[in-house]
C-alpha positions in Angstrom: 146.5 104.7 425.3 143.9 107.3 425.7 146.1 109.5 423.7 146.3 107.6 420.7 143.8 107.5 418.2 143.3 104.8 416.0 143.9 106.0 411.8 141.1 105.6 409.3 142.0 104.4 405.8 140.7 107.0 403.8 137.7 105.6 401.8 138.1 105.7 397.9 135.7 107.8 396.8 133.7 107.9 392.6 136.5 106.6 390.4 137.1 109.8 387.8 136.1 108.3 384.1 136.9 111.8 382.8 140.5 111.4 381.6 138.5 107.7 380.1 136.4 109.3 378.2 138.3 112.2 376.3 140.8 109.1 375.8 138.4 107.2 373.7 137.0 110.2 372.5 140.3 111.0 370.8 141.2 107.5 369.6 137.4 107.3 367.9 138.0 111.2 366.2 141.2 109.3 365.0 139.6 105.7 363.7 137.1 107.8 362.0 139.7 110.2 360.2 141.8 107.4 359.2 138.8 105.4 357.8 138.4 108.4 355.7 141.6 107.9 353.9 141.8 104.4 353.1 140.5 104.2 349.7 139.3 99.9 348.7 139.7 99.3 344.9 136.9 97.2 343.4 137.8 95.6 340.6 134.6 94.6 338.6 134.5 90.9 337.0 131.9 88.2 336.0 131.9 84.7 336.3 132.0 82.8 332.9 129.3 81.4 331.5 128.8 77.9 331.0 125.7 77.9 328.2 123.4 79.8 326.6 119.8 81.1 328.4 116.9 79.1 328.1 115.9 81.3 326.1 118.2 80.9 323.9 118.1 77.1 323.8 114.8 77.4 323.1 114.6 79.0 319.9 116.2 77.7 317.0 119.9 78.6 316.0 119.7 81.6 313.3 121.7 80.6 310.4 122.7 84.0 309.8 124.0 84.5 313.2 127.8 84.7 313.7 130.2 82.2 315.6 131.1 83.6 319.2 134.2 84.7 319.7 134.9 83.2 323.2 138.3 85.2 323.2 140.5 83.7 326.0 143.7 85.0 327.2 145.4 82.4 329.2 148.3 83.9 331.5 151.2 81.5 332.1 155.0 81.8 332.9 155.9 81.9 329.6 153.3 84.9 328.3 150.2 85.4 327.1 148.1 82.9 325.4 145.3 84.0 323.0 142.7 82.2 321.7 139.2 82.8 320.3 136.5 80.8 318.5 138.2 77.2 319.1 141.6 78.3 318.1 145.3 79.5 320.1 146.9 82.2 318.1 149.9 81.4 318.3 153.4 82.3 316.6 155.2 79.3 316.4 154.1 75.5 318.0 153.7 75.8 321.6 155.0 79.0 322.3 152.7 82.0 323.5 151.1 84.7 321.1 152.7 86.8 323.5 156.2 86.0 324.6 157.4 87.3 328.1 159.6 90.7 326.9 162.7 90.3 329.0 161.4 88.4 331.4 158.2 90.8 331.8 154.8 90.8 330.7 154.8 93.3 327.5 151.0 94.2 328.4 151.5 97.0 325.8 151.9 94.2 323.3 148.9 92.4 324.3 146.9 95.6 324.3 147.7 95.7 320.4 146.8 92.4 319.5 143.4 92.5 321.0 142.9 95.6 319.5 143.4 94.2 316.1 140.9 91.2 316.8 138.7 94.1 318.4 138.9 95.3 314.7 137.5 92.1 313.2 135.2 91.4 316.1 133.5 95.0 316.8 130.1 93.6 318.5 131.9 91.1 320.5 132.9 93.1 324.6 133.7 89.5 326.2 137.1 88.1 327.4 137.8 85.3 329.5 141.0 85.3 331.8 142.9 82.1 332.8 145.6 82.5 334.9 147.9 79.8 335.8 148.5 79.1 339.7 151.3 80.7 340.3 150.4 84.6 338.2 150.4 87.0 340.6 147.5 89.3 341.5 148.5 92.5 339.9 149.5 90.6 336.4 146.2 89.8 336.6 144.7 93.3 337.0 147.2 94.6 334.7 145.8 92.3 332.1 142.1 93.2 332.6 142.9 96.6 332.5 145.0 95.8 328.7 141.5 94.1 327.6 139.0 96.8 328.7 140.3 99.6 326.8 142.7 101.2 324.5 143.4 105.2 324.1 143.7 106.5 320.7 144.3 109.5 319.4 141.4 110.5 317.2 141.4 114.9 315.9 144.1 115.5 318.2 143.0 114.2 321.4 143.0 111.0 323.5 140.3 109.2 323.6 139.0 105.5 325.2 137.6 102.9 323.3 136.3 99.9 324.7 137.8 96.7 323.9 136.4 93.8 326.1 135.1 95.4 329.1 133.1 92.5 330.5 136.2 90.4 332.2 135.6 87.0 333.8 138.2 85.1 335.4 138.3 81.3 335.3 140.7 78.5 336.7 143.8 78.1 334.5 144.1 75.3 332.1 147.4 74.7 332.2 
């Protein structure tokens, strides 16, 4: 037995965090580069309000001052309800101002009539948005974006005009 030796187990030596590193070096270059790319739409709205300022409730009412619009564009299954100053426009009894256009939302429609109450209302740039439950997210947005604004063609060229850009969104009535 003198001839036999007896065989170590090689000790484990520094574990290598090289190949670690560059890994997460690489997978951070590639987060970062990503994040770069990915573009988050804010969509800008108010909440409604409920009364006037104290301010306002402290001075007295101005006789000469005109009624509030309060335009309201209530979004159901069936269109586009619009009403303003206490009163639905509406075509015939309890159907929308704006009927669904073959079974789709005619936003282009609804951009036209607010223009023409835009026309008799110039110094009113509120709108209040009730959808129903069940409205999707991007008829909603859709319909803000018909109530901001409205290109015309003034001399030739395009050109925005603001309709009602201050959009709040409220619970539906229906």
């Amino acid at each position: 037995m003198f001839g036999k030796r007896k065989r170590e187990l090689p000790v484990a030596g520094d574990i290598n965090v090289v190949p670690f590193i560059d890994m997460l070096s690489v997978i951070i270059i590639f987060l970062i580069m990503v994040a770069t790319f990915l573009n988050i739409g804010v969509v800008e709205t108010s909440m409604p309000r409920a009364g006037g300022s104290t301010a306002q409730i402290a001075e007295p009412q101005k006789k000469e001052q005109k009624e509030k619009l309060n335009l309201t564009i209530a979004i159901t299954e069936k269109g586009f309800y619009i009403g303003g100053a206490g009163a639905v426009l509406q075509e015939k009894t309890g159907e929308p101002t704006i009927p669904k256009k073959d079974g789709k939302y005619d936003f282009k429609a609804l951009n036209d009539k607010l223009w023409e109450i835009k026309q008799r209302y110039p110094d009113e740039w509120d709108v209040i948005i009730l959808p129903e439950d069940n409205i999707d997210y991007q008829t909603i947005i859709k319909t803000m974006d018909a109530a901001r604004e409205r290109w015309i063609e003034e001399n030739g060229k395009k050109v925005k005009k603001y309709l009602f850009p201050n959009v709040a969104i409220a619970a539906g009535i229906f």
